[in-house]
Each structure stands twice: as C-alpha cells, then as structure tokens.
N, C-alpha and C positions, 0 to 999 in steps of 0.2 A: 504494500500500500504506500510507502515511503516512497518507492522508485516514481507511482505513477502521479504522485504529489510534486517531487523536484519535476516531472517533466513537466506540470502544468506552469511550476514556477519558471524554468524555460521557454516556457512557450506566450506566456504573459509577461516577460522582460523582451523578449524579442517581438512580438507584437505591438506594444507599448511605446517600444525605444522607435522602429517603422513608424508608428502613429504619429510621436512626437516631431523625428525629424523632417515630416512633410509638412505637418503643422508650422515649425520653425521656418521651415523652407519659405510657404507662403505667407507666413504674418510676422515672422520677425520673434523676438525673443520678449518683446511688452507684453507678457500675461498682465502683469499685475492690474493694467487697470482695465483692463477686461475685465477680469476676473472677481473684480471688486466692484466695477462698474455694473455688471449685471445682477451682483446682489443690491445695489444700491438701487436699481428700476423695482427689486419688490416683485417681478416677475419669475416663471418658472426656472429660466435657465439660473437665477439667480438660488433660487433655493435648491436647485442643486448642485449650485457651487458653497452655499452654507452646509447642507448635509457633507458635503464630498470633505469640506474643512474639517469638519466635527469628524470626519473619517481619520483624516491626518494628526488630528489632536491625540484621539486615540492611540490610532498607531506609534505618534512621537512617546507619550506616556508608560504606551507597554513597552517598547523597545529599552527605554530608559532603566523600569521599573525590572526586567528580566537582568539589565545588567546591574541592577541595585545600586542604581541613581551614583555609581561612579562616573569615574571625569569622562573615560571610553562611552558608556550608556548615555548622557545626557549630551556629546557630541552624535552618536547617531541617532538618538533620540532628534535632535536639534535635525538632522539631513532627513528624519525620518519625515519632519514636520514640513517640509516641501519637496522632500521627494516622491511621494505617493507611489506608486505600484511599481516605477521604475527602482527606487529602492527597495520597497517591502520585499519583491518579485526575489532579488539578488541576495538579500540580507535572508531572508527563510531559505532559500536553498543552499547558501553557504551554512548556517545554521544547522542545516534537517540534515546536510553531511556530518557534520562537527557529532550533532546529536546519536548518529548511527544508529537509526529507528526508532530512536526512544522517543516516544510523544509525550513525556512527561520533560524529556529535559529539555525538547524543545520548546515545549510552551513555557517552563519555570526557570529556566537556565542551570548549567550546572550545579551551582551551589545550591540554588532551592531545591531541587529535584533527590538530591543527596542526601538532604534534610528530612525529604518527606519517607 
C-alpha cells in the first residue's frame, strides 16, 4: 500500500510542477495578488482560495508539529505554508521512504511514533 501511495505522490508533484510551469509561463510569477484579489471580490474562486489557505495552514502546522516545532520543522513548516502540493507531494514521499511502511511514523515522526 506504501508503494502505490509514493506513486500517487509522484504522480501529483509531476502533475503539479506541469500545471505550474504553464501557469508561470503564461501569467508570470504575481500570484499574490491574484490570489488575494479574488478572495477580496467575496466571490467563488475567492473562497476557494481561502479554503485552499486554510489547507496550507494546516499542512504548515502538521509538518512543523511532526518535527516538534524545531528550527528544521518550523522552516519546512514555513515552505510548507506556500508550497502546497508541490511540497506536500515531495516532502511525504521523501518521508513515507524515510518511514519504511510505517504509517505510524509517518504521520507522528520518528520520535513520537517511538513513544507510542
């Protein structure tokens, strides 16, 4: 089940990473106010750029919180937080190697996993 999990992470960084540099291609590298601009209209695309944040929140928080809010964790935490899935993607599959099947220590990190 691990194997067929890295490949989805695989296959969602390189899907991702495609999406982006066409993206970039044709509009250039200004997200920001894009991306704040349309939650600022109060319109749909906008609240799915607030939910998609709150996604990023999250994922900055667990990332941090797995490495027990050391200086490592709250820097990837910090890339987590505007990297989205092009990180997420990279960092669980480096991870779910590291882990070597374990879905315990990949969701708690070594140290907590150890503990339980």
């Amino acid at each position: 089940m691990m194997f067929a999990f890295r490949v989805l992470m695989v296959v969602l960084f390189v899907a991702i990473s495609g999406y982006t540099a066409v993206t970039i291609a044709s509009h250039g590298w200004n997200l920001a106010p894009v991306f704040f601009g349309d939650m600022a209209a109060m319109a749909w695309p906008g609240q799915f750029n607030f939910d998609f944040m709150c996604f990023l929140i999250l994922s900055a928080l667990w990332v941090s919180w797995r490495h027990q809010f050391s200086a490592a964790g709250l820097l990837l935490g910090a890339i987590a937080s505007v990297g989205g899935m092009l990180f997420l993607s990279a960092y669980l599959f480096i991870v779910s190697g590291q882990a070597k099947g374990d879905v315990r220590e990949l969701l708690l990190g070594k140290a907590r996993a150890a503990q339980s």
